[in-house]
C-alpha positions as CSV (number, residue, x, y, z in Angstrom):
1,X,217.3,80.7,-103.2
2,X,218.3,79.6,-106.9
3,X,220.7,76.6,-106.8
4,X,223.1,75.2,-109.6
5,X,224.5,72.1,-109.8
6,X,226.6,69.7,-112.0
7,X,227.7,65.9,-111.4
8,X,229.9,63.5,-112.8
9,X,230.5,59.6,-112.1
10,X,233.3,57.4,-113.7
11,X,234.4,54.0,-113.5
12,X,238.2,54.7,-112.8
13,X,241.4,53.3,-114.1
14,X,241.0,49.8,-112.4
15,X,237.4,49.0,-111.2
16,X,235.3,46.7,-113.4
17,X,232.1,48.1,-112.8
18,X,231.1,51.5,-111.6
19,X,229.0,50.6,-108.3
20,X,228.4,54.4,-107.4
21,X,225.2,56.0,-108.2
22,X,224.6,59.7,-108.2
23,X,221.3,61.8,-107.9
24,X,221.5,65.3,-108.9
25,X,217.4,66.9,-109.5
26,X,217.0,70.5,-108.7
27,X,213.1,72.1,-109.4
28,X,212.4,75.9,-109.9
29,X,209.1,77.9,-109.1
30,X,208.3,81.2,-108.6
31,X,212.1,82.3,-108.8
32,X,212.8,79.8,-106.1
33,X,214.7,76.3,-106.1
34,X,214.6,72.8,-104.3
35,X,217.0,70.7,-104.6
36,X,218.3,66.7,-104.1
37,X,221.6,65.6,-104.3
38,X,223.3,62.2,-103.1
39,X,225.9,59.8,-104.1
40,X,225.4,56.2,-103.1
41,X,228.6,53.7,-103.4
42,X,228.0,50.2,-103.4
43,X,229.7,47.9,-100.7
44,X,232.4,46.5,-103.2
45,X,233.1,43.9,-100.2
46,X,230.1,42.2,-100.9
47,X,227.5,41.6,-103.4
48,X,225.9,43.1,-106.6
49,X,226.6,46.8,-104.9
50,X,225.1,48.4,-108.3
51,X,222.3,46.9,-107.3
52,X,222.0,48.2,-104.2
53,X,223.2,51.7,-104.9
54,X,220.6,51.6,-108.1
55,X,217.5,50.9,-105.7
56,X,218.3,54.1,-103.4
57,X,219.0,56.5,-106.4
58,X,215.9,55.2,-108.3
59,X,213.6,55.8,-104.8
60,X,215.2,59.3,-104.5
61,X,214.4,60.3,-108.1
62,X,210.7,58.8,-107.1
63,X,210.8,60.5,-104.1
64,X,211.6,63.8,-105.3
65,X,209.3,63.6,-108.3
66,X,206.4,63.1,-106.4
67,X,207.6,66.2,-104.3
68,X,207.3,68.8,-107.5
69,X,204.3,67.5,-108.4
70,X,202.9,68.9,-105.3
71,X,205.2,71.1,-103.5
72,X,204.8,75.1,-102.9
73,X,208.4,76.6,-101.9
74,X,208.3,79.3,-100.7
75,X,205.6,78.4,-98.3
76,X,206.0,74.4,-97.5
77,X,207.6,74.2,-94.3
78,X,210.5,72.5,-94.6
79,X,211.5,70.8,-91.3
80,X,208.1,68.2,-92.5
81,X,209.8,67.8,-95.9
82,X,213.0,66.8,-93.9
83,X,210.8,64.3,-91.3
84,X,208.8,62.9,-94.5
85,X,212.2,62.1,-96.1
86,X,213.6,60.4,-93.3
87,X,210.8,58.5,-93.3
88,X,211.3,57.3,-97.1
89,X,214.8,56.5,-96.3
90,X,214.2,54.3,-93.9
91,X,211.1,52.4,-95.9
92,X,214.4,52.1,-98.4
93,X,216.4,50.6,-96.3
94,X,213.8,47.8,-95.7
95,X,213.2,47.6,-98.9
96,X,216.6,46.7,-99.6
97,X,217.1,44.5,-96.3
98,X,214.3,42.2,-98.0
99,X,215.8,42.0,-101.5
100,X,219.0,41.1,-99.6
101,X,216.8,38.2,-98.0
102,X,214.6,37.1,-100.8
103,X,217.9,36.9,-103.1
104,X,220.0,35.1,-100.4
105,X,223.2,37.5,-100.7
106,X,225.4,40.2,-98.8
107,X,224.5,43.6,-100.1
108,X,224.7,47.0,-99.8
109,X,225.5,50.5,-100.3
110,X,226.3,53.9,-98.5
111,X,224.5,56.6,-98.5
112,X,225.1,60.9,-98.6
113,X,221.9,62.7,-99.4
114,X,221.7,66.5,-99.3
115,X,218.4,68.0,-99.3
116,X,218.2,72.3,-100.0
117,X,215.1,74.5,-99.9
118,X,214.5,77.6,-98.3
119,X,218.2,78.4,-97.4
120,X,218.2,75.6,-95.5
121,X,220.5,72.4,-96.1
122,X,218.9,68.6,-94.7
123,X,221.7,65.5,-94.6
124,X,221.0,62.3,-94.6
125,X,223.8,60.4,-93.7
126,X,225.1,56.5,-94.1
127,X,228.3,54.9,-94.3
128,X,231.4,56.8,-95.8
129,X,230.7,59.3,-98.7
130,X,230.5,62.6,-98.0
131,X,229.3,65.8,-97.9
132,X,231.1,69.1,-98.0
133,X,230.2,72.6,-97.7
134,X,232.8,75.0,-99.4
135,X,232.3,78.4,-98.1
136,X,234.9,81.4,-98.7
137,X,237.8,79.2,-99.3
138,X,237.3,76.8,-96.8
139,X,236.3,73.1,-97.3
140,X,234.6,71.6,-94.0
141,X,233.3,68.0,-94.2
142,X,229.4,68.0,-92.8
143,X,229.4,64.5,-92.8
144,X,230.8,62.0,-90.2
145,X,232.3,58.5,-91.7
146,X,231.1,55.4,-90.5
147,X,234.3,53.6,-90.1
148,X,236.6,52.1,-87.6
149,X,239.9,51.6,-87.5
150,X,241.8,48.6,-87.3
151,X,245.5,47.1,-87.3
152,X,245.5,44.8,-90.1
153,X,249.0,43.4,-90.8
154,X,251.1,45.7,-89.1
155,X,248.9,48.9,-90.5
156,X,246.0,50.6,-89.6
157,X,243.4,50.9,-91.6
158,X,239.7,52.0,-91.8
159,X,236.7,49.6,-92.0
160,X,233.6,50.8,-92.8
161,X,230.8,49.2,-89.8
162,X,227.4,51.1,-91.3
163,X,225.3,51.1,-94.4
164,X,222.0,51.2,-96.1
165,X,221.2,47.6,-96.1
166,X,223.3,45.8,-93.4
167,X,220.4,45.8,-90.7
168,X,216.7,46.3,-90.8
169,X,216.7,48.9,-88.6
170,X,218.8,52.1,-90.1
171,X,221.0,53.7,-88.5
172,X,221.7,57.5,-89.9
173,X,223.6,61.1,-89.0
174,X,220.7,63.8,-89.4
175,X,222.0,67.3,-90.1
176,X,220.6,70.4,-91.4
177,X,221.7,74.3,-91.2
178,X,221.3,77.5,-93.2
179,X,222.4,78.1,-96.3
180,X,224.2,81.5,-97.6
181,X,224.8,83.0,-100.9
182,X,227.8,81.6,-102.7
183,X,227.7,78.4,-100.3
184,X,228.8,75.4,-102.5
185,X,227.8,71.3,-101.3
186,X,230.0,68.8,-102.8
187,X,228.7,65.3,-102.7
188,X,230.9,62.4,-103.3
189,X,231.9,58.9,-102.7
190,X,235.5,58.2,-101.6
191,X,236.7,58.1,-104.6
192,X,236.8,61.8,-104.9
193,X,237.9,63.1,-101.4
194,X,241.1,60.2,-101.0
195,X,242.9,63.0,-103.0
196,X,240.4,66.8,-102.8
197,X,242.0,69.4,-101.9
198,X,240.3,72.9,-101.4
199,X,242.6,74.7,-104.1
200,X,240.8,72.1,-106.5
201,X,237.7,74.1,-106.3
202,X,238.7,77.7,-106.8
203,X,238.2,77.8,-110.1
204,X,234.4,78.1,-109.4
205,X,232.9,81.4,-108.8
206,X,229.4,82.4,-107.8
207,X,228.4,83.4,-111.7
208,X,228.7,79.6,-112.7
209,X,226.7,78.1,-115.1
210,X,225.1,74.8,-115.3
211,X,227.3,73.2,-117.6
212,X,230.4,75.0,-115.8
213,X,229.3,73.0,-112.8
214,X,229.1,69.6,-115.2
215,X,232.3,70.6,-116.6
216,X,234.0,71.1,-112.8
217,X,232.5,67.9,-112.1
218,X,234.4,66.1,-114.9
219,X,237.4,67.7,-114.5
220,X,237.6,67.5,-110.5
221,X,237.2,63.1,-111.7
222,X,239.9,63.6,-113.8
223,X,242.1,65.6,-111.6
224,X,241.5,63.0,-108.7
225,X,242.7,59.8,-111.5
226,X,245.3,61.8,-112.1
227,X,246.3,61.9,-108.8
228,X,246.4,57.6,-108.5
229,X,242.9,57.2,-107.5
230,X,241.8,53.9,-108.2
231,X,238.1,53.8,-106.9
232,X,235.0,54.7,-108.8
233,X,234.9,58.5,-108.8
234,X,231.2,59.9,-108.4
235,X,230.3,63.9,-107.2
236,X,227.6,66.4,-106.9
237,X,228.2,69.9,-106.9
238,X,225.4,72.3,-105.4
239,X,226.0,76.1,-106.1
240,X,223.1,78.0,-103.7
241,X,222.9,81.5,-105.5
């Protein structure tokens, strides 16, 4: 399987900082690709959420580093890539869970992290970013949001109740599947999806290039301002070929 991919993050019309984070690393050998892709959006309810969305993208890129260095594709097996990276995500949110403590403030940060190798997609899975899969015109969410919902002044709204960083022990969705030709992951904080639809992606087809995927990306953020979107706007698109 050779992947693609392209991302984009922006500040938005009305935010002061961006706190979203984005991890887009794909590797090649032997004809073959592995790839890591995740958006991670800072709690904006509490505090320094760049800095919490900062430390999982910068253990990612670590983590996935140290992976190439190593890693054989077409014969690691990769249900013990998936176990090994579970493991690192929860050593992260520790890691976070003490900064929280040594610094003495609220923090934290969701967390959507797709993992592909082999014709295989892995998901890791906290708070309310998403992951899509976009498959012959259709666009089905993978991911499940953490949220509740709540009447707060006469109106319901959605509250988010889980994230990397609120408790020492982390809670996460774990999902995997296979992978076909043509199959394209969007990853994105909720800045993107408030106003998606699946006509926005149609202009992709499966002979997309690298920067056509970067180019998507910016224009999808664009398209979603455009639209009243107020948020931080942050996506990954993964193209499996």
């Amino acid at each position: 399987m050779k992947i693609v991919e392209g991302c984009a993050s922006d500040i938005g019309s009305v935010r002061e900082s961006n706190q979203d984070r984005v991890c887009c690393m794909r590797f090649d050998q032997g004809g073959e690709s592995i790839g890591l892709f995740a958006v991670c959006d800072g709690i904006g309810g509490l505090e320094h959420g760049e800095i919490a969305s900062s430390l999982l993208t910068d253990h990612m890129k670590e983590w996935f580093e140290n992976l190439i260095s190593w890693v054989d594709i077409g014969k690691t097996e990769p249900a013990i890539l998936f176990s090994h990276l579970k493991d690192a995500a929860e050593s992260w949110n520790e890691e976070l869970c003490r900064w929280r403590a040594e610094h003495n403030v609220k923090t934290g940060s969701t967390m959507s992290l797709l993992l592909l190798v082999q014709r295989r997609y892995y998901i890791i899975h906290v708070g309310d970013s998403r992951v899509y899969r976009y498959r012959e015109n259709f666009l089905e969410q993978l991911t499940t949001d953490n949220s509740v919902a709540r009447l707060t002044n006469g109106k319901m709204k959605a509250y988010l109740n889980n994230y990397v960083g609120k408790q020492e022990q982390l809670w996460f969705q774990a999902l995997e599947g296979t992978v076909e030709k043509a199959d394209l992951f969007i990853v994105c904080s909720d800045g993107l999806y408030h106003h998606l639809l699946p006509q926005d992606l149609e202009a992709l087809d499966n002979r997309r290039c690298q920067d056509d995927l970067n180019r998507l990306c910016a224009n999808l953020v664009q398209t979603m301002m455009q639209r009243g979107e107020k948020d931080n706007i942050s996506v990954c698109l993964a193209l499996a070929e």
